[in-house]
C-alpha positions as CSV (number, residue, x, y, z in Angstrom):
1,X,7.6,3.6,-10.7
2,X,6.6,2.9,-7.4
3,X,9.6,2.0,-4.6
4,X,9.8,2.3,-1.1
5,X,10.3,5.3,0.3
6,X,13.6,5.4,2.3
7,X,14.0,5.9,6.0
8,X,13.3,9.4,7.2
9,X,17.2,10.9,7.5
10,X,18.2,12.4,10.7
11,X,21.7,13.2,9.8
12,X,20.1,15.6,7.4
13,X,17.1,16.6,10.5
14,X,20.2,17.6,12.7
15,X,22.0,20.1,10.3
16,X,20.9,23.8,10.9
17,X,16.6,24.1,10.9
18,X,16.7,26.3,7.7
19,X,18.7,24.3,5.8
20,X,17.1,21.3,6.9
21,X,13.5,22.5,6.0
22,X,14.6,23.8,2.8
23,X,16.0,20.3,1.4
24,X,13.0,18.5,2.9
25,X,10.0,21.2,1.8
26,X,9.1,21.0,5.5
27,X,8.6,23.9,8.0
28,X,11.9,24.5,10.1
29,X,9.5,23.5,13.0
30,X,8.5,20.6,12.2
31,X,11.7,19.6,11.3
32,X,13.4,20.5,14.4
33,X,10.4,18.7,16.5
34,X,10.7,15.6,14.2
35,X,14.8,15.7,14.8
36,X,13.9,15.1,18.3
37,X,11.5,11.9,17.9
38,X,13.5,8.6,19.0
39,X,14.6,6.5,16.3
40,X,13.6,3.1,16.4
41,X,16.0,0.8,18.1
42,X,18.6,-1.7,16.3
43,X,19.0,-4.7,18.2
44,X,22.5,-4.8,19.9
45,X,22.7,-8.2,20.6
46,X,22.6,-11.1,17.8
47,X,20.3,-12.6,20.6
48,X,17.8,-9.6,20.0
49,X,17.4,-9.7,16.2
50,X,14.0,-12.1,14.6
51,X,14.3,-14.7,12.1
52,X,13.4,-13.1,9.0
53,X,11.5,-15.6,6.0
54,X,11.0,-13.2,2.6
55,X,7.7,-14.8,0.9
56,X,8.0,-13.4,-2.8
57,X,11.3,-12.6,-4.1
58,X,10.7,-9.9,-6.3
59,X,11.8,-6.3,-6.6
60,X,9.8,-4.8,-3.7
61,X,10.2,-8.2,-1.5
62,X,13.8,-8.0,-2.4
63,X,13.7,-4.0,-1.1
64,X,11.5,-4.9,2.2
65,X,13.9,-7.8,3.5
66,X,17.0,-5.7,3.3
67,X,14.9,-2.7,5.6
68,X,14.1,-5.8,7.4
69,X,17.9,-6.9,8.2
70,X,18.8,-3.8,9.6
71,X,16.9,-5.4,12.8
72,X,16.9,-9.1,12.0
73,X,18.3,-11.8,9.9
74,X,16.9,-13.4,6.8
75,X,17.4,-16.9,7.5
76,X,15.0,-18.0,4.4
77,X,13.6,-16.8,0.9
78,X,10.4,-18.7,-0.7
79,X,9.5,-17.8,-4.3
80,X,7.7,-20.1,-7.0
81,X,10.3,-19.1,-9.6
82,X,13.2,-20.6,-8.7
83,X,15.8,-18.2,-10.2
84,X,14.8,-15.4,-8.4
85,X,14.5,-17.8,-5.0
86,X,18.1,-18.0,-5.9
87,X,19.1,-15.4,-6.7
88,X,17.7,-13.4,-3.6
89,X,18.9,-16.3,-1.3
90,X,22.9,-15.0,-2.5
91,X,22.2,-11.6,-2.3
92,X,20.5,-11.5,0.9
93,X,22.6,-14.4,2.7
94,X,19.6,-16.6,3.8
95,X,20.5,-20.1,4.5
96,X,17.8,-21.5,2.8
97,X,15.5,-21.5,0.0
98,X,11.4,-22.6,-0.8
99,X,9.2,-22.8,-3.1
100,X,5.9,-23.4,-0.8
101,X,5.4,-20.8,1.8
102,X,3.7,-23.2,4.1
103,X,6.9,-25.3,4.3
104,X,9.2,-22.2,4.5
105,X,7.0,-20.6,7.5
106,X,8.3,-23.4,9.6
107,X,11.6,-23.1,9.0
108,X,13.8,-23.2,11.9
109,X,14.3,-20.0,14.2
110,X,11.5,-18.2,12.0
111,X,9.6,-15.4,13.6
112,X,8.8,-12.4,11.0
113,X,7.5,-12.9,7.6
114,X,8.3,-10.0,5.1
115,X,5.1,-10.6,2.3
116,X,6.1,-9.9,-1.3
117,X,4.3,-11.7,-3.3
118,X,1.8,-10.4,-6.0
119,X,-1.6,-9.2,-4.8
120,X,-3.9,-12.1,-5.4
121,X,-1.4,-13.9,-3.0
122,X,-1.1,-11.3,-0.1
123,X,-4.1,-12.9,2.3
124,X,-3.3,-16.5,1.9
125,X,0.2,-16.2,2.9
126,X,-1.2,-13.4,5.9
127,X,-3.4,-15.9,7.0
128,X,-0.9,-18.5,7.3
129,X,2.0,-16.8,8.5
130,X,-0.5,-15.3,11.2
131,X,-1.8,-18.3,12.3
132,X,1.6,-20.2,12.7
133,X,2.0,-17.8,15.3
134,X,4.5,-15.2,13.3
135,X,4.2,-11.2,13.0
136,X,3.9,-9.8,9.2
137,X,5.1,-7.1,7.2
138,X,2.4,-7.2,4.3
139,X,3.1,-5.3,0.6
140,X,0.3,-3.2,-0.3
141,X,-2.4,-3.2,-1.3
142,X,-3.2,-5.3,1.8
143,X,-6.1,-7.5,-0.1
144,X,-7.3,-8.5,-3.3
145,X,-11.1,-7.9,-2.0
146,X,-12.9,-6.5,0.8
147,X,-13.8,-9.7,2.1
148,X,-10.1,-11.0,2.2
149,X,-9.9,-7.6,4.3
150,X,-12.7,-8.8,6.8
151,X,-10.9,-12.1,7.6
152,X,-7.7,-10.8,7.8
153,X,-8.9,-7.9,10.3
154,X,-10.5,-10.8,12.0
155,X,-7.5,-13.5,12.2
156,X,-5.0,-10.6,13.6
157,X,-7.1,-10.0,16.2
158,X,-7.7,-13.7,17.0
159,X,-4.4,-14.2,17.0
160,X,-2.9,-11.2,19.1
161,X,0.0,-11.0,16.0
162,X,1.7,-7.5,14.4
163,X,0.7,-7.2,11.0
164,X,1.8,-4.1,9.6
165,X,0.8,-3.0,5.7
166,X,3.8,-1.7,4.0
167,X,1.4,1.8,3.0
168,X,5.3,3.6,4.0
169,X,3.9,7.2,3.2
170,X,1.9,6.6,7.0
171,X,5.8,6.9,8.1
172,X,6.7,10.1,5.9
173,X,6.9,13.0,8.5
174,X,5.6,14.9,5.1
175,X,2.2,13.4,4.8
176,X,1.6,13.3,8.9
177,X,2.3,16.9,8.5
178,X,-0.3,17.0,5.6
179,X,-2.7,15.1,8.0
180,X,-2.1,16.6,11.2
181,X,-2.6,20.4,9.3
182,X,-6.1,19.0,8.0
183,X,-7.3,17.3,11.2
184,X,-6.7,20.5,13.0
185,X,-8.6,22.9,10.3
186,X,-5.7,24.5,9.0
187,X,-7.5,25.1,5.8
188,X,-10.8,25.7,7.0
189,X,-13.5,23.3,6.8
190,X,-12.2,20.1,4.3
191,X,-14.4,20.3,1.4
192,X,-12.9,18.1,-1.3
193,X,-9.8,15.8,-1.2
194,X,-7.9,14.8,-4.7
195,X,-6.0,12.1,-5.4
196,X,-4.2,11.6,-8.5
197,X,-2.4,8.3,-9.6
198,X,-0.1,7.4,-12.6
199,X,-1.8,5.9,-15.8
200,X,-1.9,2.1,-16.9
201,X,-0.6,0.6,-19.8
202,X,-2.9,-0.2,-22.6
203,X,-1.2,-3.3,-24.2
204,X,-1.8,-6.3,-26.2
205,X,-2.8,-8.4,-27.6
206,X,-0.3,-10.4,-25.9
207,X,0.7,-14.4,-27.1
208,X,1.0,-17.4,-25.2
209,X,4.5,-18.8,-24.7
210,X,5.9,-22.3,-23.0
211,X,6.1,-22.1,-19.5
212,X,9.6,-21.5,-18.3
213,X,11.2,-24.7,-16.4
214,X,12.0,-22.5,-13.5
215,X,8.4,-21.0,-12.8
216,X,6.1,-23.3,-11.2
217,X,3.0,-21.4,-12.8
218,X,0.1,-23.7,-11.4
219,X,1.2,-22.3,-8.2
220,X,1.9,-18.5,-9.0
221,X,-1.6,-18.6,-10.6
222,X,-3.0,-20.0,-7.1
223,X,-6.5,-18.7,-6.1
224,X,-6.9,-17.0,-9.7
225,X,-8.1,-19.2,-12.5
226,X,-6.3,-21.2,-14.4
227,X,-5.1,-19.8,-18.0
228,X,-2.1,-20.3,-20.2
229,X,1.5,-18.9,-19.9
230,X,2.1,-15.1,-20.9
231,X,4.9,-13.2,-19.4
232,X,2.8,-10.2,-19.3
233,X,0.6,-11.9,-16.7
234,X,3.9,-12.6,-14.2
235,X,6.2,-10.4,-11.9
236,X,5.8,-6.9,-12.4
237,X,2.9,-6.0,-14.6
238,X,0.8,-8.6,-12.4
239,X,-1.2,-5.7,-11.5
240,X,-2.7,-5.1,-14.8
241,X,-5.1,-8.0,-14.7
242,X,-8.2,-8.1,-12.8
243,X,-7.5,-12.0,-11.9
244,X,-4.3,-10.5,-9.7
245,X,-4.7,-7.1,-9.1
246,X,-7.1,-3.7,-9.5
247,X,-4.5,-1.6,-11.5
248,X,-2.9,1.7,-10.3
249,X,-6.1,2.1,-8.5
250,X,-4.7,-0.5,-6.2
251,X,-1.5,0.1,-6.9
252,X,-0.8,3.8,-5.9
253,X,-3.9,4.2,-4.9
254,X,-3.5,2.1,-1.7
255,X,-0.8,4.7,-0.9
256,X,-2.9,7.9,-1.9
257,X,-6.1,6.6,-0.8
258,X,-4.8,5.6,2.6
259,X,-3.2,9.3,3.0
260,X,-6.9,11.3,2.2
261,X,-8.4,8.5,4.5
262,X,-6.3,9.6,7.5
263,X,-6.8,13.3,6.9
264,X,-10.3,12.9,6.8
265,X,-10.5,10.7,9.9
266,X,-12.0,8.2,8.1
267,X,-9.3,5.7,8.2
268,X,-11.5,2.9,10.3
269,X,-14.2,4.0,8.0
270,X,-14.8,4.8,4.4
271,X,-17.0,6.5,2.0
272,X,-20.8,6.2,1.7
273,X,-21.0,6.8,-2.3
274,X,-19.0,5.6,-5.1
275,X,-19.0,6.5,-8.7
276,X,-16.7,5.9,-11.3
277,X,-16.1,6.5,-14.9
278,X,-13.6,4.4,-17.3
279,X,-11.9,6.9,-20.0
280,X,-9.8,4.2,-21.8
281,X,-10.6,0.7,-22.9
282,X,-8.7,-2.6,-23.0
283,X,-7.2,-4.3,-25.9
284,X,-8.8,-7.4,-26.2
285,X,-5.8,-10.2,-25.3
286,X,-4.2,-7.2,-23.7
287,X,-4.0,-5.9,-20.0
288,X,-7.8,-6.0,-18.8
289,X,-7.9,-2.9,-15.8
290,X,-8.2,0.3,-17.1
291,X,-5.3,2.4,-17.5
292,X,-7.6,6.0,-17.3
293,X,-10.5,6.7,-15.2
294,X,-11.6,8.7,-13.1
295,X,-13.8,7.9,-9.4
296,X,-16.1,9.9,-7.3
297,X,-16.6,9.7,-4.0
298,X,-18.8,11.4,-1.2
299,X,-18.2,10.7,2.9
300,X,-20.8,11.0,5.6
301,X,-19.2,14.4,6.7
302,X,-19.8,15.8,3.7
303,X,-16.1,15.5,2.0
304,X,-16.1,14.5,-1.6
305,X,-13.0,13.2,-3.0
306,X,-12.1,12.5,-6.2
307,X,-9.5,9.6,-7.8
308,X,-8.2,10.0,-11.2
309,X,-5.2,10.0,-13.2
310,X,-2.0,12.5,-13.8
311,X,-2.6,13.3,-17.2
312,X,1.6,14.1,-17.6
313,X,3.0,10.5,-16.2
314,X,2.1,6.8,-17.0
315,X,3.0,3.7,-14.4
316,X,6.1,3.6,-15.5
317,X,6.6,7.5,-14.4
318,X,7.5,8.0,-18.6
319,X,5.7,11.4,-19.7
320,X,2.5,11.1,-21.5
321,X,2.1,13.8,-24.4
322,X,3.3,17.5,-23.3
323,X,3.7,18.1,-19.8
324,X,2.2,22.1,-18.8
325,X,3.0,23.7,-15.2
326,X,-0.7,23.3,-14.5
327,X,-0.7,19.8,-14.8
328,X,-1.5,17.5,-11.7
329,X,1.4,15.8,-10.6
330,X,1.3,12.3,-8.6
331,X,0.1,13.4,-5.0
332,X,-2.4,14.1,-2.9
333,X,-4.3,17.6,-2.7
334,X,-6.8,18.6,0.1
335,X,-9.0,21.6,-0.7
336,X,-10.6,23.7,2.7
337,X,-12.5,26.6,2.6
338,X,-9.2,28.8,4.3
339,X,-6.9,27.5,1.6
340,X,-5.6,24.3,-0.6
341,X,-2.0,21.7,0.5
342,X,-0.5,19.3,-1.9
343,X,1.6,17.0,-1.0
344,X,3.4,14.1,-2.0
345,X,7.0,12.3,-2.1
346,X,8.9,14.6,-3.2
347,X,7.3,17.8,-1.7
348,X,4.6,20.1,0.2
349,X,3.1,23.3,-0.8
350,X,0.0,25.2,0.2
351,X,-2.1,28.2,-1.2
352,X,-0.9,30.5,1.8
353,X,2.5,30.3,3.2
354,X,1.3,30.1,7.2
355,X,-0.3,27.1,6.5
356,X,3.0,25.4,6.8
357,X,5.0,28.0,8.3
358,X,2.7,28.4,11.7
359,X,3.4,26.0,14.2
360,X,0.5,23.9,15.8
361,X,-0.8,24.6,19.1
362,X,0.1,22.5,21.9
363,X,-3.3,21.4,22.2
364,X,-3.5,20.1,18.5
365,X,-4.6,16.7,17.4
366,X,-1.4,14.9,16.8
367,X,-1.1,11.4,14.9
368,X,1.0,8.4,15.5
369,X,4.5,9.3,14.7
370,X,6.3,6.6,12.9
371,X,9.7,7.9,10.8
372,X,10.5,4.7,9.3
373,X,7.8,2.3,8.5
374,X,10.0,-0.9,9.0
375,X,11.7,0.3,11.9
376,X,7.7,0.7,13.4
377,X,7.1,-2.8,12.8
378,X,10.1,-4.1,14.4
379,X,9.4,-2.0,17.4
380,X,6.2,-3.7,17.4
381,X,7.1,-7.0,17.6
382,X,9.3,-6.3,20.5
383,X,6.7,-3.9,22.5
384,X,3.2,-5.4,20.6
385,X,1.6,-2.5,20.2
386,X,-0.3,-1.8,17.3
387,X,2.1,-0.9,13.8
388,X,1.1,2.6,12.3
389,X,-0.6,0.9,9.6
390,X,-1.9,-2.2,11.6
391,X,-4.7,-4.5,9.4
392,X,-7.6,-2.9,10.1
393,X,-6.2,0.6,8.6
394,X,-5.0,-1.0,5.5
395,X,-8.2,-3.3,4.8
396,X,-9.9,0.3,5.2
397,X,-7.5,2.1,3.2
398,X,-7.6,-0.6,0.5
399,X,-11.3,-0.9,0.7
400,X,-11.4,2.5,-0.8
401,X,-9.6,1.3,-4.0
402,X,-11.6,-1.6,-4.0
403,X,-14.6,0.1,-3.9
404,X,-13.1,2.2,-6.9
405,X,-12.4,-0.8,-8.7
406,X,-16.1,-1.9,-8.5
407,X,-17.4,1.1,-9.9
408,X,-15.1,1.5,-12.3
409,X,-17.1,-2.2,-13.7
410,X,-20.2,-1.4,-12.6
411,X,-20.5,1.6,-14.3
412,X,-23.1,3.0,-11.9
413,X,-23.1,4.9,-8.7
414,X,-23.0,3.0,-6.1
415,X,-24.6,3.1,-2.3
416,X,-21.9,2.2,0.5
417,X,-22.3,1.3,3.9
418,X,-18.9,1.3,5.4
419,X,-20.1,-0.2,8.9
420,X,-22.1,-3.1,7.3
421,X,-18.8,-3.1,4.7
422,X,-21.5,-4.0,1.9
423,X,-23.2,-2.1,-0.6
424,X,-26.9,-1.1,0.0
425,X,-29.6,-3.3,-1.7
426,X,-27.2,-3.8,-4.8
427,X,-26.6,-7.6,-4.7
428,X,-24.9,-7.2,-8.2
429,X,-22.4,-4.8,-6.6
430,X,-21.9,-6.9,-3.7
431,X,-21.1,-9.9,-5.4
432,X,-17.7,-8.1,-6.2
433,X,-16.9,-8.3,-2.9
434,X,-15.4,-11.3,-2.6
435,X,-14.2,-14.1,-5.4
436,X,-14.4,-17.3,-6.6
437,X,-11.3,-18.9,-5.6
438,X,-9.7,-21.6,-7.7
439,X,-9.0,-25.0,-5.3
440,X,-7.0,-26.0,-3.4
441,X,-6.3,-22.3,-2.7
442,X,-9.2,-21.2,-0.8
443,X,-8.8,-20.0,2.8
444,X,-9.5,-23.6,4.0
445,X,-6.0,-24.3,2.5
446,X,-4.1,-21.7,5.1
């Protein structure tokens, strides 16, 4: 299942080059070069470390405010359930506890808010925490829809804050590898980038049950309509329903997508065609985004890409059916006329061996080097420059999956004009853009 990908090591980067490169699946180069990249700093003085709030207790909020206090201190959880508000307030020490996120953002000696919530929260809470004047470590996907993207590019900017999105592969020395290789034509002219993503569950019919005391569930629900109590609906499998999430498409996509976007040099941009295909339907009363499918898309450079689904893993990473060697496995693959790279968290291979094994130039295109994603951000909000994955990259990264999303409902192929950020002459398409949101929780309310 998807968790955050630890800090790079550089006990293991120090050991001997070929030893180092061979437990990493990363050139002895580039590992000895990366070994020599600064580390972010840990603040030496109790003076020097942020007041840390967690917004959204759950397991990934939970994993992102303990990266957090290695360089501040949580002094506050908020969560609407109030066992795990609890719960995370012991393990990670914090003084106090909320349930409303507007209340908690003023808590005393606050100045970094680590966003955990579920999806259909992530923009409200941004908003909020932006505009009361604190930086922001965001979850991924960065938005529920492209227009809570827009405003959020807009209010960072408006208010000078760091927002970083917590798309952590951006801070694998794996995947800049990947994208640096790409960028500098190491296979040739990019043809065709795929993605592939774990499966959905396909679940249900599911039954309403009571409410439980702890779980204030008018307020989870928030922007999203109103509907009765099923478990299924809360906490982790949030993501199955369209009213909180976009599915794996959202889900790992947000990681995969935002990977082929900054090879192709498209990551402030997007694609300019869209077309996708559902390969599983919904039990009614059950999970309502598709758990298979599979998404074309086409950029103005003439790079197709396409989005679907390992056939040998569900979400859950369980197998699905018999597993053959020339399965796809979870990752990213970029196809060039010179050659083929995969990569993904646990390894990267190519179709020739110098494509890894041949150093780059010293006149290469080189991207921003960021080995621990967390560690970025804090740097950030002591120098404010812009995080590795600052808002405008992850609305564009999540736009991608977005723009999946709709055409996975639309059922069409669909026109895209990524400077406009609309579709072209499709009003029904473009009405996905944004959504109704139930009161109070509309962005007047942040």
């Amino acid at each position: 299942m998807n968790t955050p990908t630890s800090a790079f090591n550089r006990r293991i980067l120090l050991k001997s080059g070929a030893a180092a490169a061979a437990s990493l699946c990363l050139p002895r180069w580039f590992v000895e070069e990366t070994a020599a990249q600064a580390a972010p700093e840990v603040p030496k003085s109790p003076s020097d470390r942020p007041g840390i709030l967690l917004v959204g207790c759950g397991g990934m909020g939970e994993a992102d405010a303990r990266l957090a206090s290695k360089f501040g201190d949580v002094l506050a959880v908020c969560d609407v359930d109030r066992n795990r508000a609890d719960e995370k307030a012991e393990k990670l020490k914090a003084d106090a506890r909320y349930s409303d996120f507007r209340k908690a953002i003023n808590h005393r000696g606050i100045d970094v808010v680590v966003n955990g919530t579920p999806d259909h929260w992530h923009t409200l809470v941004n908003l909020h925490a932006l505009r009361a004047g604190k930086d922001v470590y965001s979850e991924k996907p960065l938005t529920l829809t492209i227009d809570e993207g827009k405003k959020l590019v807009a209010a960072a900017r408006e208010t000078g804050r760091i927002l970083q999105t917590g798309s952590q592969q951006r801070s694998s020395p794996r995947f800049r590898l990947a994208c640096e290789l790409v960028r500098n034509g190491r296979l040739g002219k990019l043809v065709h980038i795929l993605t592939t993503l774990p499966s959905g569950p396909i679940e249900g019919p599911f039954a309403i049950k009571p409410v439980p005391p702890e779980l204030d569930w008018n307020f989870w629900l928030g922007q999203a309509p109103l509907v009765d109590y099923v478990p299924q609906r809360c906490h982790l499998t949030f993501r199955f329903w369209h009213e909180y999430s976009g599915g794996t498409i959202t889900d790992w996509g947000a990681h995969h997508n935002d990977i082929a976007q900054w090879a192709n040099g498209t990551e402030r941009s997007g694609p300019i065609t869209v077309e996708g295909k559902v390969l599983s339907q919904p039990i009614p009363g059950g999970y309502t985004t598709p758990a298979w499918y599979e998404v074309q898309y086409t950029y103005a450079n003439g790079v197709t890409q396409t989005c679907k689904n390992v056939r040998s893993e569900n979400f859950y990473g369980a197998p699905v059916g018999e597993v053959k060697a020339s399965d796809e496995r979870n990752g990213v693959r970029f196809e060039g006329t010179d050659g083929w790279l995969f990569v993904n968290r646990e390894k990267i291979v190519a179709s020739r061996p110098e494509i890894l094994e041949q150093e780059l130039p010293a006149n290469a295109e080189r991207l921003y080097v960021s080995n621990d994603h967390m560690g970025n951000f804090f740097e950030c909000v002591r120098s404010r420059k812009p995080p590795v994955c600052e808002p405008e990259i992850g609305h564009r990264s999540v736009s991608v999956c977005h723009l999946g999303a709709i055409a996975l409902r639309t059922g069409r192929k669909l026109n895209w004009d990524p400077a406009r950020e609309e579709f072209v002459n499709d009003s029904d398409a473009n009405g996905y853009l944004a959504r109704e949101m139930r009161k109070p929780w509309s962005y007047d309310a942040v």
